[in-house]
C-alpha positions in Angstrom: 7.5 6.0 -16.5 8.2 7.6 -13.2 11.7 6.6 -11.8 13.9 9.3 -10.8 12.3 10.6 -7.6 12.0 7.1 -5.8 15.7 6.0 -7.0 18.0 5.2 -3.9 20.3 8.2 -2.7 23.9 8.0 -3.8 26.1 8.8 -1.0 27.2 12.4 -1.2 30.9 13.6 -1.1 31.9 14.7 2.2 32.9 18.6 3.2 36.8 19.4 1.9 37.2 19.2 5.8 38.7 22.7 6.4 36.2 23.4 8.6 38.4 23.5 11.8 38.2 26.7 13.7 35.1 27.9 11.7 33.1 30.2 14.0 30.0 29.1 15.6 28.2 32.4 13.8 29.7 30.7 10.5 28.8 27.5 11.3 25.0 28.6 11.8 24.8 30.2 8.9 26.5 27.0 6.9 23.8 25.6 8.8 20.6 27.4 7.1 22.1 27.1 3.7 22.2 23.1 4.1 18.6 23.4 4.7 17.6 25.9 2.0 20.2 23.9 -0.1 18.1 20.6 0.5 14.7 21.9 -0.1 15.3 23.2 -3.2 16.8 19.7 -4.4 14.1 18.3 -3.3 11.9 21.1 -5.2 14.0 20.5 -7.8 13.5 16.6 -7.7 9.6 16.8 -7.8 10.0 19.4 -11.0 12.2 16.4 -12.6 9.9 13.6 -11.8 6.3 15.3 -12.9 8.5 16.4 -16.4 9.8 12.6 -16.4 6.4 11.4 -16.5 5.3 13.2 -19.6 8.3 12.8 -21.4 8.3 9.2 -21.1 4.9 7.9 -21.1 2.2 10.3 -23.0 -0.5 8.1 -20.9 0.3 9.9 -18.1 -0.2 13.7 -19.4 -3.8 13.9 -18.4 -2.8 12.4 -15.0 -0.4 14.7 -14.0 -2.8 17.5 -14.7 -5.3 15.9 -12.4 -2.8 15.2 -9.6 -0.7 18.1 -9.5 -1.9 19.2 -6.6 -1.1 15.9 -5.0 2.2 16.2 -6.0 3.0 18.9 -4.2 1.2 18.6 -1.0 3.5 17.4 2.0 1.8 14.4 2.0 3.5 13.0 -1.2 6.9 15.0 -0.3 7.1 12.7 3.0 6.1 9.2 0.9 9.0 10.3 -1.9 11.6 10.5 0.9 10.3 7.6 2.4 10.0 5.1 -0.3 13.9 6.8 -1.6 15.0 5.9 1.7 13.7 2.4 1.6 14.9 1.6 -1.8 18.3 2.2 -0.1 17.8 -0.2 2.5 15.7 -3.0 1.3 14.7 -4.7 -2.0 11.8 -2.9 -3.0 8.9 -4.2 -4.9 7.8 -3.6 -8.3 10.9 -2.5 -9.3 11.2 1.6 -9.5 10.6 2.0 -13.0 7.4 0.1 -12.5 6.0 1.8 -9.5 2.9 3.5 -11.6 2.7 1.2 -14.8 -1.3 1.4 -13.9 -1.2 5.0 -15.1 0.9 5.1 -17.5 -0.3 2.0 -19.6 -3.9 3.8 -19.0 -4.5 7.4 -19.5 -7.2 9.1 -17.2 -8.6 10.1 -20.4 -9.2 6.0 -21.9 -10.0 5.2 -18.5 -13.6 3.5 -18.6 -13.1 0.6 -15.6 -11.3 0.5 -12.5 -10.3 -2.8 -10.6 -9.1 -1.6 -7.1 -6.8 -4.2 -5.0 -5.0 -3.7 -1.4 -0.7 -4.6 -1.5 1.6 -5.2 -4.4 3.2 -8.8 -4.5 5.9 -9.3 -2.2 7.4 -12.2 -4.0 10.5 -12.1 -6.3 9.5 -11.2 -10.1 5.8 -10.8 -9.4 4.7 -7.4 -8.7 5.1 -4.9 -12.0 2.9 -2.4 -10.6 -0.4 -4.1 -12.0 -3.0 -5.1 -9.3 -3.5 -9.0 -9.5 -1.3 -9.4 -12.4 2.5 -10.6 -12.6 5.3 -11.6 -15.2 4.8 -13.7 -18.3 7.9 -16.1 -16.4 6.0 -16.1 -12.7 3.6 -18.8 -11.4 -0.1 -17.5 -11.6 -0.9 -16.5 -8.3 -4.0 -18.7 -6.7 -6.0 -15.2 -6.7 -5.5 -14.6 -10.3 -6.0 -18.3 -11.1 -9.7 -17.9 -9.9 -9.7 -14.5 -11.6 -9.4 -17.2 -14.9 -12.0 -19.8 -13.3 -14.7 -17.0 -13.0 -13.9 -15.7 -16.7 -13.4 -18.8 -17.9 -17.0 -20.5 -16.4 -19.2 -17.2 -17.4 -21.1 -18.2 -20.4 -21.2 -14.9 -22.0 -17.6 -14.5 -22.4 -17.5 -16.6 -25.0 -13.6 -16.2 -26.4 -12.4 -17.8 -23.4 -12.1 -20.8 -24.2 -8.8 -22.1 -22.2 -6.8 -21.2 -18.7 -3.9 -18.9 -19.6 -0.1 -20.2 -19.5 0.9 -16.4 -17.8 -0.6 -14.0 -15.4 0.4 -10.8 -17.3 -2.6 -8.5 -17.6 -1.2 -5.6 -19.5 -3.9 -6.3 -22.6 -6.4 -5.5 -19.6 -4.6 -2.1 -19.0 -4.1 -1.2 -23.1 -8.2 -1.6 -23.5 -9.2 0.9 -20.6 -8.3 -0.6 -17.3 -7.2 0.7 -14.9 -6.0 -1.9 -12.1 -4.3 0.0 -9.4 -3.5 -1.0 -5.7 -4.4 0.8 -2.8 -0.1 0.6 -1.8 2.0 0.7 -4.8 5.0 -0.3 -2.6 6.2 -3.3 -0.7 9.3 -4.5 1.0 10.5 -8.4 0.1 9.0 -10.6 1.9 7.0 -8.5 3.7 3.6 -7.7 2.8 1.6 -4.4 4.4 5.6 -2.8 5.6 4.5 0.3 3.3 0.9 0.3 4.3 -0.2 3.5 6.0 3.1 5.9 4.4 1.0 8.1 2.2 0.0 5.8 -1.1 -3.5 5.9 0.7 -3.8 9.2 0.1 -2.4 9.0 -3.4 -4.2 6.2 -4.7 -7.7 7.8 -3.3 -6.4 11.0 -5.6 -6.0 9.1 -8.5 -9.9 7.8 -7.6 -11.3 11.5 -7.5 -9.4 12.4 -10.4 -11.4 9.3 -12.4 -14.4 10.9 -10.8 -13.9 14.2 -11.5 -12.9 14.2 -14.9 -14.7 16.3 -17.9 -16.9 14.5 -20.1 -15.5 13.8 -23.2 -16.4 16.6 -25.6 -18.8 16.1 -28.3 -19.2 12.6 -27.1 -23.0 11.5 -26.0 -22.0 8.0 -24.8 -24.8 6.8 -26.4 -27.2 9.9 -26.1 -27.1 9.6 -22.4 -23.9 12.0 -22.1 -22.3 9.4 -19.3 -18.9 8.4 -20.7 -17.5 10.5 -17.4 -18.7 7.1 -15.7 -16.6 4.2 -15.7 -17.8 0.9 -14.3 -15.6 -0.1 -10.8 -15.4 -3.7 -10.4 -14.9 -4.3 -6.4 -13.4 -7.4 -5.5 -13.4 -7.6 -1.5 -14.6 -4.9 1.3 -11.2 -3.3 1.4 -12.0 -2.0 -2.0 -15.2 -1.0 -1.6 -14.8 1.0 1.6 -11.5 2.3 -0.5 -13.5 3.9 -2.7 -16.5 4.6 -1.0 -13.9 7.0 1.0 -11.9 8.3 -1.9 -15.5 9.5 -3.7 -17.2 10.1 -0.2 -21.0 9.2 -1.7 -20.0 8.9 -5.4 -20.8 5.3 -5.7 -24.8 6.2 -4.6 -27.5 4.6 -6.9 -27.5 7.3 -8.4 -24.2 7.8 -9.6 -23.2 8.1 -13.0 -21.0 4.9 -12.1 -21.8 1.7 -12.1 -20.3 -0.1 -9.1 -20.1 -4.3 -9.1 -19.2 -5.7 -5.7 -18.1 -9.0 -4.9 -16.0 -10.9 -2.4 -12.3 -11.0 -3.0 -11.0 -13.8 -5.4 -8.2 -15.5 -3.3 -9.1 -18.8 -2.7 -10.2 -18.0 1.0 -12.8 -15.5 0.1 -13.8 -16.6 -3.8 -16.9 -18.3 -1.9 -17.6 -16.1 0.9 -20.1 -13.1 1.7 -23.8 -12.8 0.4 -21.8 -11.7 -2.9 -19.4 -14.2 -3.5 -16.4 -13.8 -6.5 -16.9 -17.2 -7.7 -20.2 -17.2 -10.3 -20.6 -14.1 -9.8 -20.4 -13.2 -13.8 -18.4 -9.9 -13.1 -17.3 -10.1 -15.6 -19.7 -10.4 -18.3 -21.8 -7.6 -15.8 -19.0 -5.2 -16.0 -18.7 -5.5 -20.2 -23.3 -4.5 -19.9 -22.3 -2.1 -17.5 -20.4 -0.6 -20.0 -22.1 -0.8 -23.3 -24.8 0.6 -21.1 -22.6 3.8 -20.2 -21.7 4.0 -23.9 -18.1 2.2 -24.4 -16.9 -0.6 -26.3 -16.9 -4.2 -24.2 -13.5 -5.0 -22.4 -12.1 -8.6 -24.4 -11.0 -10.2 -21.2 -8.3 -12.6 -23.0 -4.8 -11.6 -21.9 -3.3 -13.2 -25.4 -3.5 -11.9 -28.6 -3.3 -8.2 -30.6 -6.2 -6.1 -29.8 -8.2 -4.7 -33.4 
């Protein structure tokens, strides 16, 4: 998992203080070497967090090749120091060693559906870096409790037979999901304070990179050669203008995608728009959608071993 860049900053020891009567031509060049000094630790950190990642979660190999680039553009340099400088200050939801559990419970590589939402939770124990889902111990949220209304009224998911005890949606993630937010970052308390710091620009990466990625070798996807595509399933118009922008005309009719769009499932847009979340049968659409494109069905139950 990726933890070590985004850790807080421990407070460095101070000079020996013999720095009384240093010249002002010494001082300068004491100066320059701070600076050099600090870029290359912070060269240094990006080096140890893209090796973190692959030694700790082999998900996230095929990622990091995709958003290397990212990595080192200025743009993700400036969110690092920001969101460092933040876990210093504030509590800092999901905890740092669950910033991207989207990625690295699902490789780019299994990726075959994408479920886009907007701001992690900004409650205690919720957020665990899972869009819409939360901790076995945590009260379902009233979005993810219609989430288990839709699944639980559409006829053609037939093994869901109950309303969940937990709002944990990890067996989602293991089967090919990928359920990222569009921030991955948010103070206690106070939802949209890390809005607009550079996970934008990330999170549209990580969208291109699904895109963009090879076909899989050797693999027809059911003699139509599309198991490139994935299916997105677009709750609200924050996520579909997301990635309409990330993929800037990838989502056309077209596309080797297949895009389901919806209203958002909180309880004061499940009923809303021309396209409404509630009986909307998503989720049985998304599971043709992808038999269609050549993979096996998602099994939407959040309990129980997968075969």
């Amino acid at each position: 998992m990726i933890t070590s860049f985004f850790k807080p900053k421990r407070d460095r020891a101070s000079a020996d203080g013999n720095d009384i009567g240093i010249n002002k031509k010494n001082d300068t060049k004491n100066k320059k070497q701070k600076s050099s000094h600090c870029k290359t630790n912070k060269s240094k950190e990006i080096s140890r967090l893209i090796t973190h990642l692959n030694d700790s979660s082999p998900n996230f190999i095929s990622w990091k090749v995709s958003l290397d680039k990212h990595f080192s553009s200025p743009s993700f340099g400036r969110l690092a120091s920001f969101v460092e400088s933040e876990r210093g200050k504030y509590t800092i939801y999901p905890p740092v060693e669950e910033t991207f559990a989207a990625l690295n419970l699902c490789s780019l590589s299994n990726t075959k559906l994408v479920i886009v939402g907007q701001d992690p939770y900004h409650g205690p124990q919720q957020a665990h870096g899972l869009c819409f889902s939360v901790r076995k111990d945590v009260k379902i949220p009233p979005s993810l409790r219609n989430i288990y209304k839709e699944l639980f009224n559409d006829s053609k998911i037939t093994n869901f037979t109950h309303m969940p005890n937990h709002g944990n949606l990890e067996r989602w993630s293991n089967q090919g999901v990928l359920m990222i937010n569009n921030v991955l970052t948010v103070r206690k308390g106070e939802a949209h304070s890390h809005k607009k710091r550079g996970w934008e620009e990330f999170t549209d990466a990580i969208i291109r990179a699904v895109d963009q990625r090879k076909p899989i070798e050797g693999d027809t996807g059911n003699g139509n050669n599309n198991k490139n595509g994935v299916v997105f399933l677009l709750w609200g118009k924050p996520a579909t203008l997301k990635t309409q922008t990330a993929l800037t005309g990838a989502l056309s009719s077209s596309s080797r995608h297949k895009v389901i769009c919806t209203s958002h499932p909180s309880p004061l847009g499940a009923t809303k728009t021309d396209s409404p979340f509630s009986g909307s049968k998503c989720f049985s659409r998304a599971n043709e959608a992808l038999r269609e494109l050549g993979y096996d069905e998602i099994d939407w139950v959040v309990d129980g071993k997968l075969p």
